[in-house]
C-alpha positions in Angstrom: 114.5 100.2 101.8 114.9 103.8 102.9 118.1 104.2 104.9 117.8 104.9 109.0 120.0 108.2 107.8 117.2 109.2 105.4 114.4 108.2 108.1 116.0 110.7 110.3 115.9 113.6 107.9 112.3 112.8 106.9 111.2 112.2 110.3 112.9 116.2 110.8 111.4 117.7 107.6 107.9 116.3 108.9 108.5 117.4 112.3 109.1 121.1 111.1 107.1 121.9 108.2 104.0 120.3 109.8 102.9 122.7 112.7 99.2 123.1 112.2 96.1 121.1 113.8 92.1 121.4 112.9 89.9 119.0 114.1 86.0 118.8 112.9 83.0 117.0 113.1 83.2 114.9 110.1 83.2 111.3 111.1 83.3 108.9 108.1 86.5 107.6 106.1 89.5 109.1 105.2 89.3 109.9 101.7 93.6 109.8 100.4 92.8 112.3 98.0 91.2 115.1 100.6 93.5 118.0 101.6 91.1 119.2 104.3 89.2 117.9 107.3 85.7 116.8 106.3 83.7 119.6 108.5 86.3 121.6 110.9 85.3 123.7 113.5 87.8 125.9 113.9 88.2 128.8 111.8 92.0 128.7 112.0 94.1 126.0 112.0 95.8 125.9 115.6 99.4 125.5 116.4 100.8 122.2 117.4 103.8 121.7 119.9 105.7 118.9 118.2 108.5 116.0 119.6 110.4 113.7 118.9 110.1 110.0 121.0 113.3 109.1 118.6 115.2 109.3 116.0 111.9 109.1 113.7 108.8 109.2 115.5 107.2 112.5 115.9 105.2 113.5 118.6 102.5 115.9 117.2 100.4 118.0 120.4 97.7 120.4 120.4 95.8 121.7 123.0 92.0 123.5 122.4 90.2 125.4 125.2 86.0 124.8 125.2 85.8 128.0 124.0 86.3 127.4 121.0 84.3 124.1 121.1 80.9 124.7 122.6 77.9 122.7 121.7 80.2 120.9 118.9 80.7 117.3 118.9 84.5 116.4 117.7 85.4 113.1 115.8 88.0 114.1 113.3 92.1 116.2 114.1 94.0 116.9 111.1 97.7 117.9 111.5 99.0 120.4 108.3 101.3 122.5 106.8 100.7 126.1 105.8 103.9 126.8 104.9 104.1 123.5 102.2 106.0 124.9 98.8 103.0 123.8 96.1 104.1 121.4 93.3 105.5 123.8 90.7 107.7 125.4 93.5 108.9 123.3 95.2 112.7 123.0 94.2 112.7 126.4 95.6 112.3 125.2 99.4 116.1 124.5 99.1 117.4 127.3 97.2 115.4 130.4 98.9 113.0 131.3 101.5 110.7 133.0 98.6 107.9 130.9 97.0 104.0 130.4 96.7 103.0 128.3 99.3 99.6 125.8 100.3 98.3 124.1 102.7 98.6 120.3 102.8 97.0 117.9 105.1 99.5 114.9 106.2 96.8 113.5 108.2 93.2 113.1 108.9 92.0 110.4 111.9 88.3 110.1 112.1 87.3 108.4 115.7 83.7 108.1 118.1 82.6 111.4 119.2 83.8 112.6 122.1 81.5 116.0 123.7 79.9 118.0 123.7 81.8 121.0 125.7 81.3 123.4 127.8 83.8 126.7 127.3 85.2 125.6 130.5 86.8 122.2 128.8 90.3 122.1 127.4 90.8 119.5 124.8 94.4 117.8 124.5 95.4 115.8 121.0 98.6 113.8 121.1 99.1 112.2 117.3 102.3 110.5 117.1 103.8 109.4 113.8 106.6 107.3 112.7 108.7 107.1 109.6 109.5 103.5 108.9 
């Protein structure tokens, strides 16, 4: 059992350490062992506006114009965090602001294809995520 206290502070650390979305063109399995998306399109992982519904359920949103979309086919979003203290340091995400950081995925969600689109299009992902 993890505590409705500790749910909270999990649902928090979550909320702000995981501020990145890619989505790709990969369509088959998750794989629990990946740390990217299978085939992303964009170059750079985008920003995601994040919420909470409640005291642990997180609300992850990103938004991507057509522009950066044409011609593609999408059937994967991955949420991340660039800013993710890697094994060795990460005891030091308490005590400074200083250490070697990675990306890590929290989540890939393969689903049908949806496009193609037209530069025009604006794309809109809600992933919401609860800790339980």
């Amino acid at each position: 059992m993890i505590t409705d206290k500790a749910k909270r502070k999990i649902a928090l650390f979550i909320k702000d350490m995981f501020v990145k979305a890619n989505i790709g063109a990969g369509g088959n399995a998750s794989f629990p062992n990946s740390n990217e998306l299978d085939v992303p399109i964009l170059s750079t992982n985008a920003t995601t506006s994040n919420s909470e519904s409640d005291d642990t359920t997180i609300d992850f949103a990103v938004s991507v114009t057509g522009a950066n979309l044409q011609g593609n086919t999408i059937r994967e979003l991955g949420i991340f965090s660039e800013t993710m203290p890697n094994d060795t340091n990460f005891d030091e995400l308490r005590t400074t602001t200083s250490y070697s950081t990675e990306t890590t995925m929290l989540t890939r969600v393969n689903f049908e294809a949806i496009g193609p689109f037209t530069s025009a299009d604006t794309l809109d992902f809600t992933f919401t995520m609860e800790v339980e």
